[in-house]
C-alpha positions as CSV (number, residue, x, y, z in Angstrom):
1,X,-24.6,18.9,22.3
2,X,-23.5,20.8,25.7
3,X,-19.7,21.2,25.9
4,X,-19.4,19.1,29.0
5,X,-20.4,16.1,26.5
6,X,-17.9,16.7,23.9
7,X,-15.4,16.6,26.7
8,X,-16.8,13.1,28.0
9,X,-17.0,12.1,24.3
10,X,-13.5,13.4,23.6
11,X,-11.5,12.0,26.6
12,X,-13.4,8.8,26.7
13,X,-13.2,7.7,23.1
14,X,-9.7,8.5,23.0
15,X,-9.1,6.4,25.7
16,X,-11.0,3.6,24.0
17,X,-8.9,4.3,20.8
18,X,-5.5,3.7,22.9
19,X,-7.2,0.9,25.0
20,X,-8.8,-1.3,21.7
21,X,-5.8,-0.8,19.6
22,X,-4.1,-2.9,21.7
23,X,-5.9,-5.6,21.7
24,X,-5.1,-8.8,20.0
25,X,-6.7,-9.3,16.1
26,X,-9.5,-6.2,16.8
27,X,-6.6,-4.3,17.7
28,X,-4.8,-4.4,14.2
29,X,-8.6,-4.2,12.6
30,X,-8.3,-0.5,14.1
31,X,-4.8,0.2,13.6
32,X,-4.9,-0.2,9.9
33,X,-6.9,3.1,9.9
34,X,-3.0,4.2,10.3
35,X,-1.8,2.2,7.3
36,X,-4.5,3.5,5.6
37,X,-3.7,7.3,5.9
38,X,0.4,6.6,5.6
39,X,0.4,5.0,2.7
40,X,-1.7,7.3,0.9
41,X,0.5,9.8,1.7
42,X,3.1,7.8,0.0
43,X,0.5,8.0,-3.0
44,X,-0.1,11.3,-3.1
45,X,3.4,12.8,-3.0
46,X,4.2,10.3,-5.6
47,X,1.1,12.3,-8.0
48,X,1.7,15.7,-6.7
49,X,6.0,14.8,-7.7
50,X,4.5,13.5,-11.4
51,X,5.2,9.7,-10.4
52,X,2.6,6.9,-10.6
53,X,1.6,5.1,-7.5
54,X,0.8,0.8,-9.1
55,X,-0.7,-0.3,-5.9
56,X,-1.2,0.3,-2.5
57,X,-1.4,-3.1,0.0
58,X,-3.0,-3.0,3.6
59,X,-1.7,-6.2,5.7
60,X,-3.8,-8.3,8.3
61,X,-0.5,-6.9,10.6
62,X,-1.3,-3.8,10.4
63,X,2.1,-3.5,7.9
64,X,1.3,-1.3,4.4
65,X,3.2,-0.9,1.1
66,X,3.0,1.2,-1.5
67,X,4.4,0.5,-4.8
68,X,5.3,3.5,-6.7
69,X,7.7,4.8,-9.5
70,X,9.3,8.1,-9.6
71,X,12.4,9.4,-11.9
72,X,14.1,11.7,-9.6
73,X,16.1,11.7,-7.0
74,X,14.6,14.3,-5.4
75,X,11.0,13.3,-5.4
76,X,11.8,9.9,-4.1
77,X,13.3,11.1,-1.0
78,X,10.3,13.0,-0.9
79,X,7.6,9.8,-1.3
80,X,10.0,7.9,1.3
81,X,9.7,10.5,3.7
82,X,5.2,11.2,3.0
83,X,4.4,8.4,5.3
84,X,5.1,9.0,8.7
85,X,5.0,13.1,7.9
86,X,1.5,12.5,6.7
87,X,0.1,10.4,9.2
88,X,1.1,12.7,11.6
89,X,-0.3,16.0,9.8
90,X,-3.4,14.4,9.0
91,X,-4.2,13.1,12.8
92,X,-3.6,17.2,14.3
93,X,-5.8,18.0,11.2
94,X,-8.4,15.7,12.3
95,X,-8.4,17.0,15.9
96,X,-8.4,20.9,14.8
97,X,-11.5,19.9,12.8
98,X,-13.5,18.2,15.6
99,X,-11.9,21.1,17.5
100,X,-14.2,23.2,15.7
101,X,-16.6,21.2,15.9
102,X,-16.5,20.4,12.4
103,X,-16.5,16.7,12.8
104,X,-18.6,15.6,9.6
105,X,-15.3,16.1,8.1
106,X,-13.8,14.3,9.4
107,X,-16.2,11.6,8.0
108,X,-15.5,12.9,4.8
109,X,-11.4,12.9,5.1
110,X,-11.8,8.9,6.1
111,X,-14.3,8.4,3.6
112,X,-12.1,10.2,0.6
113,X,-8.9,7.9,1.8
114,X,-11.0,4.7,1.4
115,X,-12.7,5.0,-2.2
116,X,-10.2,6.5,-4.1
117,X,-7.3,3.7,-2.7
118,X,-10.9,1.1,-3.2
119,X,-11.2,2.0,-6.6
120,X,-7.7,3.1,-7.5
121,X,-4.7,1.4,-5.5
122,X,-5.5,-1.6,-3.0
123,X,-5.8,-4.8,-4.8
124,X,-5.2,-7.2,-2.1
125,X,-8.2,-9.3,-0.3
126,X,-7.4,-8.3,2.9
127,X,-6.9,-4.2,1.9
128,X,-10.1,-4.5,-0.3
129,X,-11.9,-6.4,2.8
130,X,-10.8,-4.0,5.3
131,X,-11.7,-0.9,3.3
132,X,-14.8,-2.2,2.1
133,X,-15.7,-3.0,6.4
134,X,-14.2,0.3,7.2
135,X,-16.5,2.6,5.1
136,X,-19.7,0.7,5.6
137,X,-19.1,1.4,9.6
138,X,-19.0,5.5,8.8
139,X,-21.4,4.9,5.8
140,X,-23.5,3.5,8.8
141,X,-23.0,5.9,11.7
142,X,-23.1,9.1,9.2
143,X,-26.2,7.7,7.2
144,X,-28.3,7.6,11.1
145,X,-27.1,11.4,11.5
146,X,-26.9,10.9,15.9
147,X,-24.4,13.8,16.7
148,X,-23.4,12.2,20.4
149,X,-22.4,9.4,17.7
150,X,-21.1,11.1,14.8
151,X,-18.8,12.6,17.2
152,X,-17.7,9.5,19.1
153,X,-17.0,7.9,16.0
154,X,-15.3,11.0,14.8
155,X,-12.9,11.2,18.0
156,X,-12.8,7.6,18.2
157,X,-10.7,7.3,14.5
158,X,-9.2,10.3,14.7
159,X,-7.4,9.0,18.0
160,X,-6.5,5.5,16.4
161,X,-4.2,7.9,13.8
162,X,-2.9,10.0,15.9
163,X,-2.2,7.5,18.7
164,X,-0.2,5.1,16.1
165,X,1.3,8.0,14.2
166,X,3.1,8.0,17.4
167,X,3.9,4.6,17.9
168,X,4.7,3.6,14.7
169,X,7.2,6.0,14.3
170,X,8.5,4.8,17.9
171,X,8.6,1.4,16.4
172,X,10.8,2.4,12.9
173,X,12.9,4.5,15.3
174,X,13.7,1.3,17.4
175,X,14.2,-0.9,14.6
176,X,16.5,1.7,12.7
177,X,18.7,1.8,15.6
178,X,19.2,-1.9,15.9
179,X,18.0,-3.2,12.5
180,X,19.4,-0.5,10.3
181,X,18.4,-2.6,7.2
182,X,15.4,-3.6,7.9
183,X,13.8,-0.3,8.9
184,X,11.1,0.3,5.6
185,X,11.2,4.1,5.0
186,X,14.3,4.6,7.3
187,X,16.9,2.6,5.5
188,X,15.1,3.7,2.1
189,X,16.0,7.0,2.9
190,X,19.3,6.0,4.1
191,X,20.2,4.1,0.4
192,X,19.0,7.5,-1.2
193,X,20.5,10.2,1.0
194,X,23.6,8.3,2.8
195,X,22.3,9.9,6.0
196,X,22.2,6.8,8.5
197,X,18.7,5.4,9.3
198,X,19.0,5.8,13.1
199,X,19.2,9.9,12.3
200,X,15.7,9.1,10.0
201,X,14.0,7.2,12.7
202,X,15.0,9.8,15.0
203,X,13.2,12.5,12.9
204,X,9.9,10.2,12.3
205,X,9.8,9.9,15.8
206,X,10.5,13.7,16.9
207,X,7.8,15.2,14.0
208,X,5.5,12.3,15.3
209,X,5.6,13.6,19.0
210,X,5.0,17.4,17.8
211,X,2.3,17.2,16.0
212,X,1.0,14.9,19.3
213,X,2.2,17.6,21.7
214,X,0.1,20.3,18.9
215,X,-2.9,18.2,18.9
216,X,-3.1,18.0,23.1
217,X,-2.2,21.7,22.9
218,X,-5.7,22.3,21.0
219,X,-7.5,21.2,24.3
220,X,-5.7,22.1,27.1
């Protein structure tokens, strides 16, 4: 492939990423790849801290929840804060990778994150459904080996993360300055830390906009 169409590729599937999730019902199909990638950062912090992670759910709404159990104070300030941190690292690690153009990888990332929660944490229809959807489509596009595609599919995913790694956090940031309560990881880091959820909606919004800003800054 020529450089001038991995630019085309690049700019135009990103644009379709931005422009789809937005869209009512396919929208939220294409989101989830979000949910997907936060929550199992909630899971893996909660192994790599010596906790166990019961279950994992992925919502028709795009909403997620992991269920997890950890003894330390420490570590669960850690597991509350993997989600939005993750999401965020994973989408500029994504990027770097097709950056390099080593965008079978990037297959494979997507691909690792939907069998092991398949066979070890999502028991809901919807989660099982959508994961089950989800890795027949790369199983499908990787399986026909058509770079142009590969790469387009590649971009196309990768941008769904990164782009609601961003708005996401937006979204918790809003609700944690006017629904303080009801802000998920926010106000459970506010219960264990006493730091006000506003100032940890703030933070999941800042981090979320620098890895954005690192990821642009890997082509321009």
């Amino acid at each position: 492939m020529k450089f001038s169409d991995h630019q085309f590729l690049l700019y135009a599937f990103s644009a379709a990423a931005l422009v789809l999730t937005r869209i009512p019902v396919i929208g939220k199909f294409f989101r989830s790849t979000n949910t997907l990638i936060h929550e199992s950062g909630h899971a893996l912090v909660t192994l790599l801290t010596s906790g166990n992670v019961l279950s994992i759910d992925l919502n028709s709404d795009t909403s997620g929840a992991a269920t997890t159990q950890s003894k330390y104070w420490l570590f669960k300030i850690l597991i509350a804060l993997a989600g939005y941190v993750f999401s965020s690292a994973i989408a500029f690690l994504l990027f770097y990778l097709i950056s390099k153009a080593k965008y079978t990888w990037v297959f494979y990332i997507f691909c690792l994150f939907a069998i092991i929660n398949l066979l070890f944490w999502v028991r809901n229809a919807y989660g099982i459904f959508w994961l089950l959807i989800f890795s027949g489509i790369l199983g499908w596009v990787y399986y026909y080996q058509i770079p142009n595609y590969m790469y387009a599919t590649a971009v196309f995913f990768s941008a769904v993360v990164l782009f609601e790694s961003v708005f996401s956090a937006a979204t918790v940031c809003w609700i944690s300055l006017n629904e303080p309560s009801n802000s998920g990881d926010a106000s459970n880091l506010k219960d264990f830390t006493y730091i006000p959820a506003p100032l940890w909606g703030m933070f999941f919004l800042a981090q979320a906009i620098y890895f954005a800003y690192l990821t642009i800054k890997l082509f321009v």
